[in-house]
Backbone of each chain as ProteinMPNN parsed JSONL, in Angstrom:
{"seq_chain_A": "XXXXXXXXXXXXXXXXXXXXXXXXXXXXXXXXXXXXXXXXXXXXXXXXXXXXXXXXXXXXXXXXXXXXXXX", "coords_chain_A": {"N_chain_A": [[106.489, 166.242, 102.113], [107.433, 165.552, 105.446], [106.505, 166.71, 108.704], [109.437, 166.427, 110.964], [109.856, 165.555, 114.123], [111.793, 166.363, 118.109], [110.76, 166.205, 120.182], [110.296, 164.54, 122.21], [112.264, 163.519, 123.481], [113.705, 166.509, 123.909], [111.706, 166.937, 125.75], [112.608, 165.296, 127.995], [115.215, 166.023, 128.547], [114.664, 168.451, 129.942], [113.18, 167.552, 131.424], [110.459, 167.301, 131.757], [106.944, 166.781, 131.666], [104.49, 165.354, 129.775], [101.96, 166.948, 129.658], [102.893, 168.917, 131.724], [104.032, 170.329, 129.491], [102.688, 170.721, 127.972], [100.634, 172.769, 129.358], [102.399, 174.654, 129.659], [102.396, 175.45, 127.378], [100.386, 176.195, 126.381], [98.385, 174.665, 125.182], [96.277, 171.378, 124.51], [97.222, 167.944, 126.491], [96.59, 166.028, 124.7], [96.926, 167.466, 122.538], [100.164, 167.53, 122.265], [101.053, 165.083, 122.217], [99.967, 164.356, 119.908], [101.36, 165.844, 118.327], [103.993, 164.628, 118.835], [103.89, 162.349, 118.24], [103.709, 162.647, 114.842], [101.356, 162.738, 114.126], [99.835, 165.383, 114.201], [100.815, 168.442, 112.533], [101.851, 171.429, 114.002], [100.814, 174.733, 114.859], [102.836, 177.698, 112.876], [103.144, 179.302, 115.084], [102.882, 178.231, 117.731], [104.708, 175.67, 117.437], [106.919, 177.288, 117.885], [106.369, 178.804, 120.456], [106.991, 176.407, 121.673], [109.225, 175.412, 121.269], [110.507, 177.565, 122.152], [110.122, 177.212, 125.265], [111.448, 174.691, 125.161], [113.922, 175.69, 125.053], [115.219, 175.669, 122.693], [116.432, 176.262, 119.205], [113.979, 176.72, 116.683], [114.247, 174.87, 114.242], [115.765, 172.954, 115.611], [113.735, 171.711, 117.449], [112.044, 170.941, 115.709], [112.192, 169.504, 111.899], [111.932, 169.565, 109.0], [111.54, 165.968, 106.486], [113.352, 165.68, 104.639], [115.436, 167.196, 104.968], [118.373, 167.952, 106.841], [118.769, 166.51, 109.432], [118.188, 168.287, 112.411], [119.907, 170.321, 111.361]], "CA_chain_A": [[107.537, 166.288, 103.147], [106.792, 165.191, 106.441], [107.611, 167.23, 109.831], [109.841, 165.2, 111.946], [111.034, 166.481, 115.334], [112.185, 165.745, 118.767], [110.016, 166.895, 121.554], [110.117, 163.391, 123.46], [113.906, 163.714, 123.63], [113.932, 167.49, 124.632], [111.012, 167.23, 126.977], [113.166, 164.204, 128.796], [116.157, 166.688, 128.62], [114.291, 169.101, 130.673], [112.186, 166.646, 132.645], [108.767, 168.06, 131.424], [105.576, 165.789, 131.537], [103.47, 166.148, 128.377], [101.271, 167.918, 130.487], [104.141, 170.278, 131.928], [104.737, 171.034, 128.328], [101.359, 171.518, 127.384], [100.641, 173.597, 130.266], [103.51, 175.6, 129.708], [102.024, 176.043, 125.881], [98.741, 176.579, 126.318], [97.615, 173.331, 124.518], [95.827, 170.11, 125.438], [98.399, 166.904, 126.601], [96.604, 165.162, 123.791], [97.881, 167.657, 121.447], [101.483, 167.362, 122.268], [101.127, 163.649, 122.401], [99.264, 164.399, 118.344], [102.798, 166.373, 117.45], [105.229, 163.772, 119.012], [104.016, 160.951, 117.327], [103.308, 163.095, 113.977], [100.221, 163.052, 113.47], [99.668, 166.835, 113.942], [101.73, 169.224, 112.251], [101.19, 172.308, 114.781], [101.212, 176.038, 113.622], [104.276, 178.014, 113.337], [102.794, 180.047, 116.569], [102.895, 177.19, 118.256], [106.087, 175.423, 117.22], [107.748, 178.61, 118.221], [106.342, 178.476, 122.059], [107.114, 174.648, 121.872], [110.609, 175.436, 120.741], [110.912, 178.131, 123.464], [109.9, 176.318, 126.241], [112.348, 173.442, 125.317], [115.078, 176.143, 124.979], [116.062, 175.217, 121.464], [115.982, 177.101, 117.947], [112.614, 175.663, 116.138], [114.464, 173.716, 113.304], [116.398, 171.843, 116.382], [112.825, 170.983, 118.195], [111.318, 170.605, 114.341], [112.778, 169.547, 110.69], [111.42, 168.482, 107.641], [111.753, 164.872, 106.659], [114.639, 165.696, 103.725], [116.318, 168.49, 105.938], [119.456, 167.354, 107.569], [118.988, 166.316, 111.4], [119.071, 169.708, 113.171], [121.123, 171.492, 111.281]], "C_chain_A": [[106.897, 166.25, 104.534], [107.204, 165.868, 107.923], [107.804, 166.498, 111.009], [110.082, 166.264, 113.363], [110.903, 165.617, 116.636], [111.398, 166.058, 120.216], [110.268, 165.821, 122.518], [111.805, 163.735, 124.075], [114.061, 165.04, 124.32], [113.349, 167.28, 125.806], [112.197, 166.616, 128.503], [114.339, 164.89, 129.508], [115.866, 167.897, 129.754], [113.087, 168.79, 131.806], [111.239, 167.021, 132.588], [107.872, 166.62, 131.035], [105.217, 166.62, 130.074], [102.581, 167.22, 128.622], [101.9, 168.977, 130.812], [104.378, 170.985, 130.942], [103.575, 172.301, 127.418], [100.8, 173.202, 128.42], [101.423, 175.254, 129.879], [103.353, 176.166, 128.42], [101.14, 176.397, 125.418], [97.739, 175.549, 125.395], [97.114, 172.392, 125.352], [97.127, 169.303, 125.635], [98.096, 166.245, 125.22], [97.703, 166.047, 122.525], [98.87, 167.298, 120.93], [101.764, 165.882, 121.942], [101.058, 163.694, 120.902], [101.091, 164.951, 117.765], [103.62, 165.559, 117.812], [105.427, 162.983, 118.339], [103.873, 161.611, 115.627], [102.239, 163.124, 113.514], [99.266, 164.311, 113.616], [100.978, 167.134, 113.801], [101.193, 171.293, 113.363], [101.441, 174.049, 114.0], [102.874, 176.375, 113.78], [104.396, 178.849, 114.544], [103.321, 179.258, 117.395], [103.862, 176.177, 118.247], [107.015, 176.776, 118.01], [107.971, 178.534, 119.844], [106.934, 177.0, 122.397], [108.794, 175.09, 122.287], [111.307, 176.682, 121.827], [110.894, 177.798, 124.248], [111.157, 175.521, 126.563], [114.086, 174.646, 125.324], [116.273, 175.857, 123.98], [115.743, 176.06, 120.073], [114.82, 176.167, 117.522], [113.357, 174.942, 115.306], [115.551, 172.434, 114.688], [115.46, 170.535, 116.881], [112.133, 170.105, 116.584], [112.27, 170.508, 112.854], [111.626, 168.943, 109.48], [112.085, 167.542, 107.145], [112.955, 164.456, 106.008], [115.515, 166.402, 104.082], [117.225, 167.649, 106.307], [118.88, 167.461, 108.875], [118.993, 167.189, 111.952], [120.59, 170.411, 112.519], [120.754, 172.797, 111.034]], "O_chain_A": [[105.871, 166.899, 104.738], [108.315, 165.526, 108.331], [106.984, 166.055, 111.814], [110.409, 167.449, 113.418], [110.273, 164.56, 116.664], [112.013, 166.006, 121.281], [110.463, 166.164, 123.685], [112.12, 164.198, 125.171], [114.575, 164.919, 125.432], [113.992, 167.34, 126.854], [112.48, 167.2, 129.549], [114.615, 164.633, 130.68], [116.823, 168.272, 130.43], [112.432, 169.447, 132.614], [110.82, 167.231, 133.726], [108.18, 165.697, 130.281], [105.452, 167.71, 129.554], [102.464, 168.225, 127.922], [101.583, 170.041, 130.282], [104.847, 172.116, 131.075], [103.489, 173.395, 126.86], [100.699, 174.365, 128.031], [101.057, 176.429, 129.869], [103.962, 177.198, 128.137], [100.948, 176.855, 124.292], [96.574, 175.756, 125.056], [97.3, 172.364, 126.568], [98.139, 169.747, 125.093], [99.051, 165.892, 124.529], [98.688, 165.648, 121.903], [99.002, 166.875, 119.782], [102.815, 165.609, 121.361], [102.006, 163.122, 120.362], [101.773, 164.371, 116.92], [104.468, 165.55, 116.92], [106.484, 162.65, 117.803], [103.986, 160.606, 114.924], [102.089, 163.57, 112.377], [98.101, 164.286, 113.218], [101.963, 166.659, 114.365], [100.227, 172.014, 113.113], [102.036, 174.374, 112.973], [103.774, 175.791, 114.384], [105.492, 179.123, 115.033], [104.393, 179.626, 117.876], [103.881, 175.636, 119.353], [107.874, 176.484, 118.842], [109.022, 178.333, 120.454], [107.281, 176.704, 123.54], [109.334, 175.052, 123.393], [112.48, 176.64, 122.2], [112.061, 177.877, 124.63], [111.788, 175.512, 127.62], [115.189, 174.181, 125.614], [117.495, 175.8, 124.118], [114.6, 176.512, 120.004], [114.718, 175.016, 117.948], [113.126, 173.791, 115.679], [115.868, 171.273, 114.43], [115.696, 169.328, 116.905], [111.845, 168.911, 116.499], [113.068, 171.428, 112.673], [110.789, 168.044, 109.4], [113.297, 167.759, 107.12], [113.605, 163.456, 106.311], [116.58, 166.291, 103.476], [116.956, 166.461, 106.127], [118.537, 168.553, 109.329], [120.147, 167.311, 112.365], [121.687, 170.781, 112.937], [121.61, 173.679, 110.968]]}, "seq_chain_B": "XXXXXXXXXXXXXXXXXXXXXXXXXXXXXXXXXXXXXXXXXXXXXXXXXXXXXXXXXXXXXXXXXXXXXXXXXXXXXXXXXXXXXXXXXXXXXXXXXXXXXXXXXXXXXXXXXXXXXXXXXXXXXXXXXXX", "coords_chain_B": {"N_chain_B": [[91.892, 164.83, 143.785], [89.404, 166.807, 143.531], [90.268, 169.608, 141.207], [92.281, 172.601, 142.346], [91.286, 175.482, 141.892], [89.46, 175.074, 140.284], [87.112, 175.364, 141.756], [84.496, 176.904, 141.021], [83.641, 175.686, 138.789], [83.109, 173.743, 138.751], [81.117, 173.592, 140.747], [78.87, 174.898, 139.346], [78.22, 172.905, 137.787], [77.287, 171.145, 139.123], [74.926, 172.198, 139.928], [73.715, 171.868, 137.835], [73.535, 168.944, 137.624], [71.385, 168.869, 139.809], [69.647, 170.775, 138.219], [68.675, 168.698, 136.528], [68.138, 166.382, 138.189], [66.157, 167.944, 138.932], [63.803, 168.423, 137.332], [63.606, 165.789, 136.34], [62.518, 164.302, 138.572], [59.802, 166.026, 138.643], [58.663, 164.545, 136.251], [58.686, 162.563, 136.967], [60.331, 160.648, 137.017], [61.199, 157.129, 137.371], [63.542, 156.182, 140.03], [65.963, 155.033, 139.689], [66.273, 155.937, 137.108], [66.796, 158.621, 136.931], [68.627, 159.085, 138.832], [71.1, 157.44, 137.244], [71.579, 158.763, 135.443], [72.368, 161.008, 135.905], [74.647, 160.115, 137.915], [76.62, 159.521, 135.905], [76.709, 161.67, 134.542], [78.058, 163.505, 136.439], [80.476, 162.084, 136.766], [81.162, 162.876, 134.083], [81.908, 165.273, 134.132], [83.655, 165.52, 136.255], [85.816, 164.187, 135.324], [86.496, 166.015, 132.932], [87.768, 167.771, 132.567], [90.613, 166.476, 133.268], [91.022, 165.501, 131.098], [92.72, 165.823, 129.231], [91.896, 166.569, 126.824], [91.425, 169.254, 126.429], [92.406, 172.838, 126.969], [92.664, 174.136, 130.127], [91.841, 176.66, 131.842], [91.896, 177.855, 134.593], [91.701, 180.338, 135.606], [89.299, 181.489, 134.453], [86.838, 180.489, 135.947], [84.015, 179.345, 135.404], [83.672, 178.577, 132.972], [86.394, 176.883, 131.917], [87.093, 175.239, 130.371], [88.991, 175.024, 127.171], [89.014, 174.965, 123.699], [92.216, 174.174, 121.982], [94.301, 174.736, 118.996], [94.505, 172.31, 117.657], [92.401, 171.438, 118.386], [90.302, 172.622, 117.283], [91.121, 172.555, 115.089], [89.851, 169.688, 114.631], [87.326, 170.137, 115.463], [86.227, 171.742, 113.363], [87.151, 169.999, 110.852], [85.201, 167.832, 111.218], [82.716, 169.637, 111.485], [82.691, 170.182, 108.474], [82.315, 167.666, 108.083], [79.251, 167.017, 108.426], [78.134, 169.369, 107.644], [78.077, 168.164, 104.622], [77.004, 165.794, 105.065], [74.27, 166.477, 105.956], [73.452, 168.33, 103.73], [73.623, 166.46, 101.357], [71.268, 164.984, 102.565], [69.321, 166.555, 102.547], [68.991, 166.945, 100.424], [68.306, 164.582, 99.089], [65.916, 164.865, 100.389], [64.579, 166.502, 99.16], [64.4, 165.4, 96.632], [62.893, 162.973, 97.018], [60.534, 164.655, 98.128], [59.465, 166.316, 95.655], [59.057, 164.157, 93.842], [56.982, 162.713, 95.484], [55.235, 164.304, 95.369], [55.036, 166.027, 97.316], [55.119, 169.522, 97.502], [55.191, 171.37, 99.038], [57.031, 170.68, 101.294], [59.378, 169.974, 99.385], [59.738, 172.515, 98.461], [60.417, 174.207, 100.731], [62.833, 172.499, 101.74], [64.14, 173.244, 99.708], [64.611, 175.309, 100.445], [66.372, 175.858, 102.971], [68.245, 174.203, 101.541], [69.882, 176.079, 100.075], [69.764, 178.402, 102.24], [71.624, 177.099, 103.795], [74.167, 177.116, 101.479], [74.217, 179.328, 100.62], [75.27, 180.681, 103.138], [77.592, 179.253, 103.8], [79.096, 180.118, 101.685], [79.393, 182.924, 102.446], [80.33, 182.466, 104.424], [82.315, 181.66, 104.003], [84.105, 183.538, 101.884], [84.354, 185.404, 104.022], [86.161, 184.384, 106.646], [88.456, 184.225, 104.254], [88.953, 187.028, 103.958], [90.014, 187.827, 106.018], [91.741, 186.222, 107.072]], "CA_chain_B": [[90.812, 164.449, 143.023], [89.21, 167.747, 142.319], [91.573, 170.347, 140.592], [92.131, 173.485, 142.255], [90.644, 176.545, 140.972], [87.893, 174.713, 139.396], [85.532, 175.19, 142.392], [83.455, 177.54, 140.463], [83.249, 174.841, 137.504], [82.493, 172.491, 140.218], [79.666, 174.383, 141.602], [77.794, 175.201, 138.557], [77.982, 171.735, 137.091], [76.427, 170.346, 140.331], [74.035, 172.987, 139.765], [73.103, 171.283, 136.706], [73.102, 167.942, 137.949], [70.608, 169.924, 140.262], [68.376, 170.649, 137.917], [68.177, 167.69, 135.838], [67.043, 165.747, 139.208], [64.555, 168.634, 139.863], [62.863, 168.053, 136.216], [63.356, 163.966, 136.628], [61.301, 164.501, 140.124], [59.133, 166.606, 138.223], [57.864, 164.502, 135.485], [58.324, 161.78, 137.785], [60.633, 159.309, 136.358], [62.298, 156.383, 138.531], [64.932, 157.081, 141.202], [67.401, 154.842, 139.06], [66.456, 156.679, 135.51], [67.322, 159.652, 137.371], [69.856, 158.661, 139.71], [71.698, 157.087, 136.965], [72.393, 160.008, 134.462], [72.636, 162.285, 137.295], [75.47, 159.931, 138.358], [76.736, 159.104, 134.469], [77.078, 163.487, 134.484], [78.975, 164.089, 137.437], [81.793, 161.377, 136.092], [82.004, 163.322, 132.904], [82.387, 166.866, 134.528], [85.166, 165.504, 137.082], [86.708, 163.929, 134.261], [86.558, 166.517, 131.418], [89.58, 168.743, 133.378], [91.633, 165.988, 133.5], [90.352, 164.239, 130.109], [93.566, 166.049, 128.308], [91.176, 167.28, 125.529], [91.156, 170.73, 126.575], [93.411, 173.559, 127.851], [91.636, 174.333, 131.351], [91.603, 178.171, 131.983], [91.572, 178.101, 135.853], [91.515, 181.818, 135.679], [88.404, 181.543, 133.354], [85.771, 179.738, 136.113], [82.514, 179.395, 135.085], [84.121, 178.12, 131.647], [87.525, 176.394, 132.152], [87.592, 174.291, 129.143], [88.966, 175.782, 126.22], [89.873, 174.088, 122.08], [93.418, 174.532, 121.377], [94.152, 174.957, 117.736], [94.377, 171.143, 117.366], [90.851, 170.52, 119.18], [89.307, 173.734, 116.742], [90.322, 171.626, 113.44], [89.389, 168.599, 114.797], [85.753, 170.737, 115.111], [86.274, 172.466, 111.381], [86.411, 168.714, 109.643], [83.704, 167.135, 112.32], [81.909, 170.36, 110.857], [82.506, 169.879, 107.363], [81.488, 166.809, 107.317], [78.468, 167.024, 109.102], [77.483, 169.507, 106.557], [78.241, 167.52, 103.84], [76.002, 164.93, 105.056], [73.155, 166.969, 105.771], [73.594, 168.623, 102.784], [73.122, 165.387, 101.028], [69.995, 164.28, 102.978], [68.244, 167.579, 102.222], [68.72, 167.265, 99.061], [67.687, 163.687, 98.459], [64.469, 164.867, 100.868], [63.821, 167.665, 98.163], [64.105, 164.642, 95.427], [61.831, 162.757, 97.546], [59.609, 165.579, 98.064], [59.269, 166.373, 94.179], [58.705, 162.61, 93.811], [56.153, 162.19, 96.333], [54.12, 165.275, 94.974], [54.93, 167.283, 98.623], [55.719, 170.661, 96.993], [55.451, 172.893, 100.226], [58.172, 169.968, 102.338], [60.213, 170.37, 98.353], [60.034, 173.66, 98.735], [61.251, 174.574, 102.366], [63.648, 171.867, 101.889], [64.886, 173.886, 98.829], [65.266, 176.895, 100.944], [67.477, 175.474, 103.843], [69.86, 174.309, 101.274], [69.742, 177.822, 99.994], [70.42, 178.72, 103.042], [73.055, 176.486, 104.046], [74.686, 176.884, 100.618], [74.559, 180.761, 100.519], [75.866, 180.678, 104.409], [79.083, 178.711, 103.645], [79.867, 181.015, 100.478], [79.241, 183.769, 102.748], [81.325, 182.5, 105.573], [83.911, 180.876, 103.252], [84.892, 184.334, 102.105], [85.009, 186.18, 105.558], [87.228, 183.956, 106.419], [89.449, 184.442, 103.716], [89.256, 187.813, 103.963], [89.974, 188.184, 107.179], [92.511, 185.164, 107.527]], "C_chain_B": [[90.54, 165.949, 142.207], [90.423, 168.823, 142.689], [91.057, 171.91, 141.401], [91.54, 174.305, 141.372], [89.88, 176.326, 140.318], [86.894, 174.911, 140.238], [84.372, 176.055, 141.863], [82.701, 176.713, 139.095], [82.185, 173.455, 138.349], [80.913, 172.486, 140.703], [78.443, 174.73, 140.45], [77.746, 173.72, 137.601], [77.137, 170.873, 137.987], [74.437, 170.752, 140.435], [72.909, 172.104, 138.735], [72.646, 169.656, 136.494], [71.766, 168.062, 138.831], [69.039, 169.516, 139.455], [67.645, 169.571, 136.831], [67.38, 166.477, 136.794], [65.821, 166.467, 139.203], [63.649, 167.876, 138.667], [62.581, 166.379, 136.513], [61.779, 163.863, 137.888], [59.777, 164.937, 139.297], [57.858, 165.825, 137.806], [57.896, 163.107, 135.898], [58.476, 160.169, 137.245], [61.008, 158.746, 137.48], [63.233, 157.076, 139.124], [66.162, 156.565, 139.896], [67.269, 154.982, 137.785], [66.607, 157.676, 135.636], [68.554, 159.909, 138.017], [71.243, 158.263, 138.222], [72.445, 157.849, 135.769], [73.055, 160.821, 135.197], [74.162, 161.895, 137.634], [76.749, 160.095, 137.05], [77.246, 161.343, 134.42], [78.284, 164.177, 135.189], [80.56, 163.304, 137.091], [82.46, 162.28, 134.968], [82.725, 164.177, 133.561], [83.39, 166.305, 135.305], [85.849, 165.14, 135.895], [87.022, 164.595, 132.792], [87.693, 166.924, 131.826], [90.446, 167.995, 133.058], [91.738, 165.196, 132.016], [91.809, 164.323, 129.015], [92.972, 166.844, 126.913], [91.329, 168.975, 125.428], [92.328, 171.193, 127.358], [92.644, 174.158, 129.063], [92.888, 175.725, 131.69], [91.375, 178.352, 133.506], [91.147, 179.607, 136.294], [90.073, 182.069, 134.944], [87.075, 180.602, 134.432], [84.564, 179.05, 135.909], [82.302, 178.234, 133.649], [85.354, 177.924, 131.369], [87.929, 176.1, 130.825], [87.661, 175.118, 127.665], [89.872, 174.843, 124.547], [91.166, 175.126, 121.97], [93.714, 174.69, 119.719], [94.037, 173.441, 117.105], [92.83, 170.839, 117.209], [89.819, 171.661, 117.882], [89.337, 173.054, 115.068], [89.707, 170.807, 113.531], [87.743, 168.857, 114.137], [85.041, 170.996, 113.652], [85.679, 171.133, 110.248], [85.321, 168.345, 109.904], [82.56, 167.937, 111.698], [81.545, 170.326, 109.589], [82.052, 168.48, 107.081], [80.24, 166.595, 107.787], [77.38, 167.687, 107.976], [77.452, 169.043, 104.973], [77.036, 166.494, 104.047], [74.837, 165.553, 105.325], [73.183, 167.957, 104.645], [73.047, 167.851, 101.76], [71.696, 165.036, 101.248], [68.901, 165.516, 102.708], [68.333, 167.298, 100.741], [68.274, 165.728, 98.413], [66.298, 163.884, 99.256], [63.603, 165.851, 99.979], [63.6, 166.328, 96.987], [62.427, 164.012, 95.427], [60.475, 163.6, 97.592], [59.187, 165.699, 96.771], [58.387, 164.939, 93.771], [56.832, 162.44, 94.165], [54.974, 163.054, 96.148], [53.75, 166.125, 96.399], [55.527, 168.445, 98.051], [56.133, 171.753, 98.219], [56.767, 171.637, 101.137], [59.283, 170.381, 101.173], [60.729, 171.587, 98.746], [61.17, 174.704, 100.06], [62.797, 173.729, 102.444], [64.776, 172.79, 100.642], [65.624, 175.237, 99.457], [66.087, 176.716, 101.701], [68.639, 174.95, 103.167], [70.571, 175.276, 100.598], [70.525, 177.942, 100.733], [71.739, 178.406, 103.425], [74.51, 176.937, 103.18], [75.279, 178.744, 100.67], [75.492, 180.981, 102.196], [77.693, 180.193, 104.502], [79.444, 179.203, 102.467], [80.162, 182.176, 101.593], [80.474, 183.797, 103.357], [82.748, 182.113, 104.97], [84.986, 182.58, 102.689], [84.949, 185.453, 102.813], [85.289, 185.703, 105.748], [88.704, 184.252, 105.861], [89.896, 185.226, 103.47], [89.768, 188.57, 104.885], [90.955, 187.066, 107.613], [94.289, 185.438, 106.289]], "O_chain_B": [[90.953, 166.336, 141.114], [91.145, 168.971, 143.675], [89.932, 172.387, 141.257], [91.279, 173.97, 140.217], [89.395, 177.209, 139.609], [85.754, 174.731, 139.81], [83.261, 175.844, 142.348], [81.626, 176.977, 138.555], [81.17, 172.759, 138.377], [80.004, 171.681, 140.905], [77.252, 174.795, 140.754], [77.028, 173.761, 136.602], [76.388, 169.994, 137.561], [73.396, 170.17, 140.737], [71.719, 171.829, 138.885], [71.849, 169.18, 135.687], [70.936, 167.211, 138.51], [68.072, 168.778, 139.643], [66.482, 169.582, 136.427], [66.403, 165.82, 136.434], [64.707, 165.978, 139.386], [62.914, 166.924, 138.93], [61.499, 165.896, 136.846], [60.604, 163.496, 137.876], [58.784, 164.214, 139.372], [56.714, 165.921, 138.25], [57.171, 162.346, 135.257], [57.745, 159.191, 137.086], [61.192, 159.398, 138.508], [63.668, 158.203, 138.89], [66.963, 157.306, 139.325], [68.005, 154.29, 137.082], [66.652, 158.264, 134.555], [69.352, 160.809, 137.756], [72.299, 158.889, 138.306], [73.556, 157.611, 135.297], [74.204, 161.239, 135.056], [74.997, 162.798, 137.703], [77.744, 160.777, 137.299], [78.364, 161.809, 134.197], [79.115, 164.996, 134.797], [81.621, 163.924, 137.17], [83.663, 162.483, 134.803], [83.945, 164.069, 133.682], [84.435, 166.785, 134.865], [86.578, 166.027, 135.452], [87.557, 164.054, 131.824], [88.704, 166.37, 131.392], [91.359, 168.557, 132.453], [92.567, 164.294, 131.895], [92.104, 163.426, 128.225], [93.626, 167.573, 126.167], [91.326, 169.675, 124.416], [93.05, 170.527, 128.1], [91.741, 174.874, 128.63], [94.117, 175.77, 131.749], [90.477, 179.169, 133.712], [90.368, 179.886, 137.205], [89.819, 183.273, 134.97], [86.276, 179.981, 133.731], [84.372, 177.996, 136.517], [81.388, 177.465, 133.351], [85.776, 178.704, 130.515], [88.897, 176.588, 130.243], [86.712, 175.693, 127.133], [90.983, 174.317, 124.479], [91.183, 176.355, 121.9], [92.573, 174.794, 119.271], [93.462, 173.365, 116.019], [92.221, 170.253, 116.314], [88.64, 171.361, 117.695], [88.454, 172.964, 114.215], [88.797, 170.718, 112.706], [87.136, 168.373, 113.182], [83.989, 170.685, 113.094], [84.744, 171.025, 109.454], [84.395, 168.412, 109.096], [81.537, 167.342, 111.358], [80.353, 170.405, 109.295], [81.502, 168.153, 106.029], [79.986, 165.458, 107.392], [76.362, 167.173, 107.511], [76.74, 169.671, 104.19], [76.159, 166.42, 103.186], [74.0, 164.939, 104.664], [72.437, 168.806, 105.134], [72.071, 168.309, 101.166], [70.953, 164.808, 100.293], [67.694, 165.28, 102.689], [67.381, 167.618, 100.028], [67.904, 165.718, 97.239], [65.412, 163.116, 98.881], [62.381, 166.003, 100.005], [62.492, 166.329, 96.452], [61.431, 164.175, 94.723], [59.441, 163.157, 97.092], [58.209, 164.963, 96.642], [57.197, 164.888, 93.462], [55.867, 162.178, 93.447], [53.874, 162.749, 96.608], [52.687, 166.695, 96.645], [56.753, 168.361, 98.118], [57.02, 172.603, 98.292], [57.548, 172.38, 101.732], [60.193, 171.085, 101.612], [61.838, 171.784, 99.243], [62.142, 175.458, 100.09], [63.753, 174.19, 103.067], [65.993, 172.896, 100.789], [66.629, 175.886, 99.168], [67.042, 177.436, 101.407], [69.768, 175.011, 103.653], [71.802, 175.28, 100.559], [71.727, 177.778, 100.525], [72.726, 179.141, 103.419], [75.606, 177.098, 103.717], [76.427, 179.183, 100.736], [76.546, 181.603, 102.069], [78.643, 180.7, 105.098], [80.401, 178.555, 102.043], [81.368, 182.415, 101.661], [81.409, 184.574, 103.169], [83.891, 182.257, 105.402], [86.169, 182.765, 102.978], [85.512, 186.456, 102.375], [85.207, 185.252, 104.605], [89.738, 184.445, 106.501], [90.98, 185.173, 102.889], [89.99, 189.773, 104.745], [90.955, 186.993, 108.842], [95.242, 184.667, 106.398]]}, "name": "protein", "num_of_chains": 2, "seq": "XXXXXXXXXXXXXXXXXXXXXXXXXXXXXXXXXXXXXXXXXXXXXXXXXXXXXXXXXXXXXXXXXXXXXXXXXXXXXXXXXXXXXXXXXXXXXXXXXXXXXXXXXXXXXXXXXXXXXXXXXXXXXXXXXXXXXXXXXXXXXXXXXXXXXXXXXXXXXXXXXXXXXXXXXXXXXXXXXXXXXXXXXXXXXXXXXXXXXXXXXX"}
């Protein structure tokens, strides 16, 4: 199962650079850039701050690939 | 250009450009086999801050640059396989050795993968005892 999610879409929603986000998460830009496109799955520490930041529950910012859409 | 709050990163990297001229001078290479690392150095260091690789610690001077949990596996595999391959090469230099009738290079070579081998049991479960 693969974890999908929406960070490009929130960030955009709250006008955050990758950098702004990272910043704001204590990660590199590459990271965030590594979780947008999927090719990092990040911890659940770290999902958590992501998912605070953006001001969304974590399964909104994050789902798994058979999960329903944010629900 | 440069990033706030780095002037202490600033200052001791210059430092170090510093003393890689003094030694160059020293042992009295060319200007432009000196000049040209010297310059080749100072590119990286402005550009590591900004390189994205790292979370930069402005509060942290001396030592800004810090692995995020991404940049620390990256290290973990880079590590594992590193010892994997020297792992390998010691142990075809012990074959070799045996071979070649070097018993004391066999030997020593036997003990570093000893070492190695007993080191990553060791560390494998602190780690897991502790994770």
């Amino acid at each position: 199962m693969a974890l999908r999610n929406r960070l490009k879409e929130l960030r955009a929603r709250h006008d955050l650079t990758q950098q702004a986000l990272a910043d704001q998460t204590g990660v590199s830009r590459q990271s965030i850039n590594s979780i947008e496109t999927g090719r990092y799955s990040p911890s659940v520490k770290l999902a958590l701050r992501i998912a605070r930041v953006l001001e969304v529950p974590l399964e909104e910012a994050f789902w798994l690939e058979d999960d329903v859409e944010g629900s | 250009m440069i990033m706030r709050g780095l002037a202490w990163y600033y200052v001791t990297r210059l430092l170090i450009v510093g003393l890689w001229l003094l030694a160059a001078t020293v042992v009295g290479l060319p200007i432009w086999a000196s000049a040209l690392p010297a310059a080749a150095m100072i590119a990286y260091f402005v550009w590591l801050p900004r390189s994205g690789r790292y979370v930069v610690r402005e509060d942290r001077p001396l030592a800004p640059m810090r692995r995020d949990e991404r940049s620390q596996a990256i290290s973990g595999r880079a590590a594992t396989c590193a010892f994997v391959v020297q792992t390998l090469l010691v142990g075809a230099g012990i074959v070799w050795g045996a071979l070649s009738h070097q018993q004391e290079l066999a030997g020593f070579l036997g003990l570093v993968l000893a070492a190695g081998m007993v080191t990553y049991l060791v560390a494998q479960g602190w780690v897991a005892r502790n994770s």
